[in-house]
N, C-alpha and C positions, 0 to 999 in steps of 0.2 A: 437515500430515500427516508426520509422524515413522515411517521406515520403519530397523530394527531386526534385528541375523542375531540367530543363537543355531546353533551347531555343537555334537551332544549323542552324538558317533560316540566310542565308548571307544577305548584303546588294544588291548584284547580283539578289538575289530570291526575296525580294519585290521587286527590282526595275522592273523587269520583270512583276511582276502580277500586280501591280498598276497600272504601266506607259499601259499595256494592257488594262488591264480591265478598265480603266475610259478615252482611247480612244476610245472604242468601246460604252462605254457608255452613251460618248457624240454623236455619230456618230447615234447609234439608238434612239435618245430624251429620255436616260432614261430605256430604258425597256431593253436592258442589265443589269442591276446594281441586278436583282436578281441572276444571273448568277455568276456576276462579286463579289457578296457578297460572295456567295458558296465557292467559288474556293479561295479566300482569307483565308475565314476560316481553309480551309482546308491545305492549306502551313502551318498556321501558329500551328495546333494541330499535324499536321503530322512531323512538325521538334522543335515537343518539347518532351523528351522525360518525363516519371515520372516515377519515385524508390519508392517502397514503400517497407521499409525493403529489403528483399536482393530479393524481385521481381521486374522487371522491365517491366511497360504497357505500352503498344501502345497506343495512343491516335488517333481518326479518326473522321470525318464527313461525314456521309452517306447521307446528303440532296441532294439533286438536285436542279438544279435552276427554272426548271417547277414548281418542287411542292413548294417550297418557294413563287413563282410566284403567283401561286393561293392563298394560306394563305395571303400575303400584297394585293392583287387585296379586297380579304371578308373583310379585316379590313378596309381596305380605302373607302369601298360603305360603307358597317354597320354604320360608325362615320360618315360618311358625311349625313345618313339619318337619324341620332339620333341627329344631330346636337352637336360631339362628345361624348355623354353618355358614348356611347357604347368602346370608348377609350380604359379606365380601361379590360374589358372585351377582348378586339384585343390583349391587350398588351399581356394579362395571356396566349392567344392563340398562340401568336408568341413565345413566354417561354418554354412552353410545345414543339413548336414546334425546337425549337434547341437542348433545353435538350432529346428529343424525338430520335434525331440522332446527338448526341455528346458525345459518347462511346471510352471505356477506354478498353483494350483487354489483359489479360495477359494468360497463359497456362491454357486453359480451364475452364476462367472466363472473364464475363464481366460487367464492371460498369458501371455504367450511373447514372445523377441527374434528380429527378422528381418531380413536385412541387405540392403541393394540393394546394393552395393559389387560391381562387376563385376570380372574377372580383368583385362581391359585397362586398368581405372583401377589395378587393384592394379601390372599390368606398367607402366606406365608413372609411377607414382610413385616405385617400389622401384627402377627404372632411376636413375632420376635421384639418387634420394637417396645409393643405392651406389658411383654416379662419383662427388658431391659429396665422398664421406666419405672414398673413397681419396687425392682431391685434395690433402682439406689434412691428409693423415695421419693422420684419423682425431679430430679435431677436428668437423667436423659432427655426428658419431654422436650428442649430445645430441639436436641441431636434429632430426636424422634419425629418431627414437624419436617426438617430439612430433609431427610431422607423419606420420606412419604410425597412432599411436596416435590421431588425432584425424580423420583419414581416415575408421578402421573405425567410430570414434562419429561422426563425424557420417553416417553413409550406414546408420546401426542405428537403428531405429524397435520404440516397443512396442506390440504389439499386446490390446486386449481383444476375449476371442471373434472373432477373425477382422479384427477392425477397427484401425487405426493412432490412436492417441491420445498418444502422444507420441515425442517423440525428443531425442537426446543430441547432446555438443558436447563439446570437448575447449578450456578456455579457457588452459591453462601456456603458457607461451614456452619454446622449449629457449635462451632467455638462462637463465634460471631453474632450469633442469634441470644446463647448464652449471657454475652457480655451487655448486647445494645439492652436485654431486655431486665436483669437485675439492675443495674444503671438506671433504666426510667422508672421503674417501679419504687426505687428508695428517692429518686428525687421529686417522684408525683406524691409517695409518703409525705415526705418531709412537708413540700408546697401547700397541701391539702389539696392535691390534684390541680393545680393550677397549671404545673408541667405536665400535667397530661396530654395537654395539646400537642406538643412539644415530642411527647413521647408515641405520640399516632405518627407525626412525621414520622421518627425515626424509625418504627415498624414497619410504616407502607416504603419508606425508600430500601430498606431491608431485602424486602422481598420482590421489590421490584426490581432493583439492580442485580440482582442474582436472578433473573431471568433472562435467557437470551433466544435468539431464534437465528436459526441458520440457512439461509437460503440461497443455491446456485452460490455458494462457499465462502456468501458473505455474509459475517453477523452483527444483528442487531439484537441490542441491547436497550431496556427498559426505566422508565427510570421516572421518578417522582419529584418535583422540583417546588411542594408546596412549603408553607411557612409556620410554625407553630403562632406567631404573632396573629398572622392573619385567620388562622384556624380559630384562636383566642376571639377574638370580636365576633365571627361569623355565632361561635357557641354559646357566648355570653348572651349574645340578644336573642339566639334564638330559644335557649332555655328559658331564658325571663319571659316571652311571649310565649310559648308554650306553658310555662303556668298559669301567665293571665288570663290566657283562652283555656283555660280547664283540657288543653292538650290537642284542640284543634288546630291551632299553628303548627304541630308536630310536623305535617304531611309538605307543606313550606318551607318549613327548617331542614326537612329531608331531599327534597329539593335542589335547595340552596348550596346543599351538603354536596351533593353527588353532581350537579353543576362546577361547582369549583376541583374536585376532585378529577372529573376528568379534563377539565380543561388544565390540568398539570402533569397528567398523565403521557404520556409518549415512549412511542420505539427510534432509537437514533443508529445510525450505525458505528460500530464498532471503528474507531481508528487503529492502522495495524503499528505496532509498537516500532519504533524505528530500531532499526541494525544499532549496536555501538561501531562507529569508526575505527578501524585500523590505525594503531598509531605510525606515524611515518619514519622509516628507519634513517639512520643518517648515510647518504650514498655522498662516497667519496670523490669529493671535485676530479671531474677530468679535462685536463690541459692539453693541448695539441702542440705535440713536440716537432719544430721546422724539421724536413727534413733538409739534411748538407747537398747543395749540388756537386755534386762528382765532376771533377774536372775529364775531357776530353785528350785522348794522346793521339794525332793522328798516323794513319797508317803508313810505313816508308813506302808499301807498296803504291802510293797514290803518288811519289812525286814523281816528276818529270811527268807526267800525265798532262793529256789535253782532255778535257772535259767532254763526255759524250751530251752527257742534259742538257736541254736549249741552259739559255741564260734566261730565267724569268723570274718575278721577286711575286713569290706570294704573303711579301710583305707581314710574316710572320716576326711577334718579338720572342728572341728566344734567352736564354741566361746567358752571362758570359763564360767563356770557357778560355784556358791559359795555358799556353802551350810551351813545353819548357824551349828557351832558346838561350845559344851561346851568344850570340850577339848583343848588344845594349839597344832597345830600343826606343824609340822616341814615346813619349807620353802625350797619349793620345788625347784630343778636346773632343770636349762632352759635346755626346752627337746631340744632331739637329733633331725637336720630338717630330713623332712621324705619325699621323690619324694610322691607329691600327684597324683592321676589319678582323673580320670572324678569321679564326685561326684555322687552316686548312693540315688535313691529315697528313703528316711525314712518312716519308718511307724509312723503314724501321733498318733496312742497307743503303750503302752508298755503290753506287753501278760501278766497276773499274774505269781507269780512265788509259787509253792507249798510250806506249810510252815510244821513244825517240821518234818522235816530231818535232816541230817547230818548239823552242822554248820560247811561250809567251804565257800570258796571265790564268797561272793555273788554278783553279778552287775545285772545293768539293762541299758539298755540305753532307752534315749525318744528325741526325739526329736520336740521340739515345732515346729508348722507350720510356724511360721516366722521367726524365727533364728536358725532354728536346734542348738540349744542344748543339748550336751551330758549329762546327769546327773550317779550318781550311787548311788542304793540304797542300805543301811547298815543298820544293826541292832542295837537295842538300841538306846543310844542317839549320837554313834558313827558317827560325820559327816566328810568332807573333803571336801576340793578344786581341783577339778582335773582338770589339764591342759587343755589346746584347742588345743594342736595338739596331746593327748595321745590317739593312738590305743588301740581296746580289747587287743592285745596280750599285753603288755604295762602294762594293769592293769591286767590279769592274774597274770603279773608278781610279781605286786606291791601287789596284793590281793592273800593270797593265803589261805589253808585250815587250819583252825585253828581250836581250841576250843572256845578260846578265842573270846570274843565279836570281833566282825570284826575293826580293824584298820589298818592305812594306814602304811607302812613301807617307809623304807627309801628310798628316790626316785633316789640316789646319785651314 
């Protein structure tokens, strides 16, 4: 939310309300000029417009010059019979009383600023600050501007319709105030005020960038983006023309002034500072070690066994497994490939198989739990190696009914 002035009061429109109102105000010793204050105000909010994101408010002054009238009449008796004490306390009263009717209008909202800062906080900070400053000569007085200025923001809250929704802060150091402001004064010395332009910047971005506003816990920050160059031309011609006009350009060049001024002026929001990144630790490569297939022993319990399980091949590939045998057997050709399908779940035992029957082609299969291994069991000392992608039907083939002790034939 990008919030935006625009000041659009001619030099025509002060010169009208000044040259007025401070004729009249001399004409009544004075007692126009609460009037005469009103009505100024009011030009001057009522032909400024302000954006805030893509709404745009009205700004207005609802005072009147009677009732202003009365409020200066109670501060001027009060202090003159407290033999100013009472000061501090008028001042908080006139505050209230502007921010009280200096409202901000937009579609079915209205803002306003409203201060809780009490006269006894005001007396007792402005005590302090003003011994501080006599002290060291006059050296505080930076200190002393920052801490009063940030007093009055932090104790100002903004109100929508009646309700508190945000409020301000003062984040400058007068270290900071200190330094900008010796700095422009010896180089506007030196210049013959030529850097003085130069040195208005650097006061107005001062105290604007050290203002912030916080609202529903996001902040915006203030900030002044004009140019000492361009301040320099605006000032040059307008002082030259205000001497030639014996000082009626003044109310134009004032103008001119406060046109440019706000149209540099803005609240932006605050970007939140990024996190620093974790640096990334070094994690140490990990390699997947094979595991060894365990070779299969078949059980003697199974030979001479006639196989209860149908014969059926669910055509699973399994690892090969090598069974120790006394015999020499032939070396087997590399099987025919065979389209595998989804692998079907093993029984984790192999069923017994009845024994003295008929000796003809005996198998079993088993499959261990971690490597499904095929095994087949034989009789006697008769063993074999059988392949890892050989189906039942496969060794049907190779296995078939004999008399003879069971061996493996030719796999060729």
């Amino acid at each position: 939310m990008l919030t935006k002035f625009e000041f659009k009061a001619t030099g025509g429109e002060l010169f009208k309300s000044l040259v007025g109102g401070l004729l009249l105000t001399g004409v009544t010793m004075g007692l126009y000029y609460p009037w005469f204050l009103v009505r100024f105000q009011k030009l001057l909010l009522e032909r400024t417009d302000l954006e805030v994101g893509e709404q745009r408010l009205r700004l207005t002054h609802t005072a009147t010059g009677g009732a202003l009238f009365k409020e200066l009449i109670i501060v001027y008796l009060l202090s003159m019979v407290t033999l100013g004490i009472y000061l501090p306390w008028g001042l908080m009263r006139l505050q209230r009383f502007q921010q009280e009717h200096t409202i901000a209008e937009g579609e079915g909202v209205t803002y306003r600023l409203r201060t809780q800062l009490t006269g006894g906080e005001l007396f007792k900070a402005g005590l302090v600050a003003y011994l501080l400053t006599m002290i060291t000569f006059g050296i505080y007085a930076p200190w002393m501007m920052v801490k009063m200025l940030g007093l009055f923001l932090g104790r100002t809250q903004i109100e929508e319709n009646g309700q508190p929704i945000g409020t301000f802060a003062f984040r400058s150091t007068g270290g900071e105030l200190f330094k900008t402001f010796i700095v422009g004064y010896l180089l506007t010395m030196i210049t013959l005020g030529i850097y003085g332009f130069w040195f208005q910047v650097k006061m107005t971005q001062f105290f604007a960038r050290g203002t912030e506003l916080t609202i529903a816990e996001r902040r915006f920050r203030a900030d002044y983006q004009g140019q000492g160059l361009e301040l320099l031309k605006i000032g040059l011609l307008g002082y030259w023309l205000t001497m030639m006009t014996l000082g009626i350009y003044g109310l134009w060049f004032l103008a001119k002034l406060l046109r440019y001024q706000a149209a540099h002026f803005s609240f932006a929001p605050v970007e939140a500072e990024p996190m620093p990144l974790a640096q990334p630790q070094h994690q140490p490569e990990l390699r997947a070690t094979p595991t060894p297939v365990p070779q299969a022993k078949v059980p003697t319990a199974l030979v001479r066994a006639q196989p209860v399980l149908p014969l059926v091949d669910p055509v699973v590939p399994v690892p090969s497994a090598r069974v120790i045998s006394s015999q020499p057997t032939p070396r087997p050709t590399k099987p025919r490939p065979l389209s595998v399908p989804r692998a079907l779940p093993a029984p984790k035992t192999v069923a017994p198989i009845a024994a003295g029957q008929d000796r003809r082609a005996a198998w079993a299969k088993a499959f261990l739990p971690a490597e499904a291994t095929l095994a087949m069991a034989q009789s006697d000392d008769s063993q074999a190696t059988i392949p890892a992608s050989m189906s039942l039907d496969r060794m049907a083939e190779v296995w078939t009914d004999s008399a003879e002790p069971l061996a493996p034939r030719s796999l060729n």
